[in-house]
C-alpha positions, 0 to 999 in steps of 0.5 A: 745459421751460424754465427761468430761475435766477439768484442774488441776493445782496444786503448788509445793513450796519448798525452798533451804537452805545453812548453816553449822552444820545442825545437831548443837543443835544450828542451828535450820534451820531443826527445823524450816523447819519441823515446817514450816508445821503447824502441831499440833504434833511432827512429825515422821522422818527416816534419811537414811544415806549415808555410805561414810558420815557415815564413815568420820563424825562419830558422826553423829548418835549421833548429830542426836539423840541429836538434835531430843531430843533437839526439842521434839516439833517438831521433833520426831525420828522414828527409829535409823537413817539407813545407805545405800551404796552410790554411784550406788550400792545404785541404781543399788540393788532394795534391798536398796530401798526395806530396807528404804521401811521397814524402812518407814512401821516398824516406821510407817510413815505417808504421814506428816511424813519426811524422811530425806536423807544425802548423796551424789545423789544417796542415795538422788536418792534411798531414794526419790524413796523410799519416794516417792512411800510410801503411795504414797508420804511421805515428803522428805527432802534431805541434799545434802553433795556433790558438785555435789548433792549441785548445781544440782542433789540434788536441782531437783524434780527428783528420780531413781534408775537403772534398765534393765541396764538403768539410772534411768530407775524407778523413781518418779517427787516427789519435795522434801519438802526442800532441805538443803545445809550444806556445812559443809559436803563437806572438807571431800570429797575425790578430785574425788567427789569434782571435779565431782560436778564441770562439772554440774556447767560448764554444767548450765554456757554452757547452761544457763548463760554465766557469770556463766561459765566465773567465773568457767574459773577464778576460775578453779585453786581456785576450783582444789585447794578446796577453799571452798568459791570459791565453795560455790559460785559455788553452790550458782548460779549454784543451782539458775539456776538450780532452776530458769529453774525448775520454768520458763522452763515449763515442770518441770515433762518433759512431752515433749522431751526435757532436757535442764539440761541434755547437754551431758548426753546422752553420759554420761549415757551411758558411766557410763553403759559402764565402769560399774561404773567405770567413776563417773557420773561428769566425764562421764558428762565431756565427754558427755559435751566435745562430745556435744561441740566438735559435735557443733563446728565440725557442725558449729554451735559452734566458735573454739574460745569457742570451745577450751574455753569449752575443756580446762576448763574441763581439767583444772578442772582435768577431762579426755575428753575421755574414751575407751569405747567412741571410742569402736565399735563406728562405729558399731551401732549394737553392744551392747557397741556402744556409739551411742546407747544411743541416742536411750536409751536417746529418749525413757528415754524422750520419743517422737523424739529425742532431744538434746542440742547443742551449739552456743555460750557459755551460748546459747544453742539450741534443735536439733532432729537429730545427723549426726553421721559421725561427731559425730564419728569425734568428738569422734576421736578429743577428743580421739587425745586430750586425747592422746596428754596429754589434752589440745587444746593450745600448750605451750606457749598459742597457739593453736594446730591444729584445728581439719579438719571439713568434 
């Protein structure tokens, strides 16, 4: 028997940058990005643009153009810019990812040429995915323009679309060239969207830095409010964090079981699957965070005192704790629409042995490769009850209500 091994190791480096009127003759920021490259010629780039952003900033086709001409140099625009549905639509169609394929072929794209997707994250999901599997991998620059693309989803080296009924079943690990946040983008934003991008915010804080939590349990009131430098704030460090694991955690392409980014998301994937959409994918996150916390403290693991904690910022922030589809034939495992199905659809998106996160304390989470799932259907009745009551695990007047019986 012969053999033959070697390791490769190979550097991805991208940056993330923050900034306001990006398509602004006047800001070269995605001039200079494009430029960064070396190369000798102007290089070719299709915009895909998000429909939602298409409909609330008009003009933007025709900054686009502008500012493409104002830099003849180094930028070249390849096609009129291409405007695709946001939101799951975009992912659950394989038809959007076959149009901005041929979008890609008909303007002739190279592997040094850009695609640049505005939007929120799922457009930058489909074109990435799209970006991505082109001559097996063309530069992708994403202008993340919601909350929830700006400080998680947006600044990962993840695509996907949907598939036999799964999230993101397709996808590529494909880091994206840059990463521009321009927080120009996000007043426009309907309230359901600014709230959702806020839970992954939460979720970071939980998981990886308590102080990051602590100052959205400040500035919850400042944040349902649209203060929009409150949540540049947000952004800011919850972006860090989120980059920061992507450098030091040590398996930036998952090749092991676990997702410590993904706390609460195997009920929430599922959940979106469940309400067809209904629930956007920040609201479902909210639950799942919610499911995973309550599961940890009904466990042991996790204090009452943050307990109560993680449950009342969420509800602060304006999300429900709970959903129907959540209780829905939870207790029978066989039947399509049971929650608990997801655990195994999550260990098989990861592959191995199961792994999920809980909690032991605000900002320190731990990896877990068994669910008790008698106590996970208790979890689902305590947020069922608090959802009920009208949200909240303080009665008025600051006390606490009952604390929910542990088995």
């Amino acid at each position: 028997m012969d053999s033959i091994q070697q390791e490769i190791q190979v550097a991805f480096r991208y940056r993330v940058h923050f900034t306001t009127g990006v398509f602004d003759r006047s800001n070269p920021l995605l001039k200079d990005v494009i430029a960064s490259a070396g190369d000798h010629s102007p290089s070719r780039v299709v915009f895909v643009i998000d429909e939602g952003v298409h409909r609330n900033h008009r003009e933007l086709g025709a900054a686009i153009e502008s500012y493409c001409a104002h830099y003849p140099e180094i930028l070249r625009l390849a096609a009129p810019a291409l405007v695709v549905p946001g939101g799951e639509q975009v992912k659950n169609d394989t038809r959007w990812v076959d149009t901005i394929h041929r979008a890609i072929h008909d303007a002739g794209l190279c592997r040094h040429s850009y695609v640049v997707a505005a939007g929120g994250g799922a457009v930058l999901d489909a074109a990435g995915y799209a970006a991505g599997t082109a001559h097996r991998g063309i530069r992708l620059i994403r202008i993340p323009t919601t909350v929830l693309a700006q400080d998680d989803s947006g600044v990962g080296v993840k695509n996907g679309i949907n598939a036999f009924g799964k999230k993101n079943y397709l996808g590529t690990f494909a880091p994206p060239f840059a990463v521009i946040n321009d927080f120009g983008f996000l007043p426009t934003l309907p309230d359901r969207d600014w709230r959702s991008g806020t839970v992954e915010a939460v979720k970071v804080g939980l998981i990886k830095e308590a102080g990051l939590f602590e100052f959205i349990e400040r500035n919850s009131a400042a944040l349902v409010n649209r203060d929009l430098a409150v949540m540049e704030q947000t952004i800011r460090r919850c972006a860090a964090l989120h980059l920061s694991h992507i450098r030091t955690g040590g398996d930036p392409f998952e090749l092991g079981s676990s997702r410590p980014l993904d706390f609460g998301h195997w009920a929430a994937h599922k959940l979106e699957q469940l309400t067809d959409y209904r629930l956007r994918h920040g609201e479902a996150v909210a639950i799942g965070i919610a499911l995973d916390s309550t599961y940890s403290y009904l466990s042991g693991f996790l204090a009452e005192a943050d307990w109560r904690r993680i449950t009342d910022v969420l509800l602060a922030l304006g999300f429900s704790v709970s959903a129907p589809e959540l209780g829905d034939h939870a207790e029978a495992e066989d039947h399509p629409k049971c929650i608990l199905r997801g655990l195994e659809e999550f260990r098989e998106h990861l592959g191995g042995r199961l792994t999920i996160m809980l909690l032991r304390a605000i900002g320190a989470a731990f990896e877990v490769h068994e669910v008790r799932k008698e106590i996970m259907i208790q979890s689902i009745e305590v947020l069922r009850q608090i959802s009920e009551a009208g949200g909240g695990t303080r009665r008025p007047g600051g006390e606490p209500a009952a604390t929910p019986a542990i088995r």
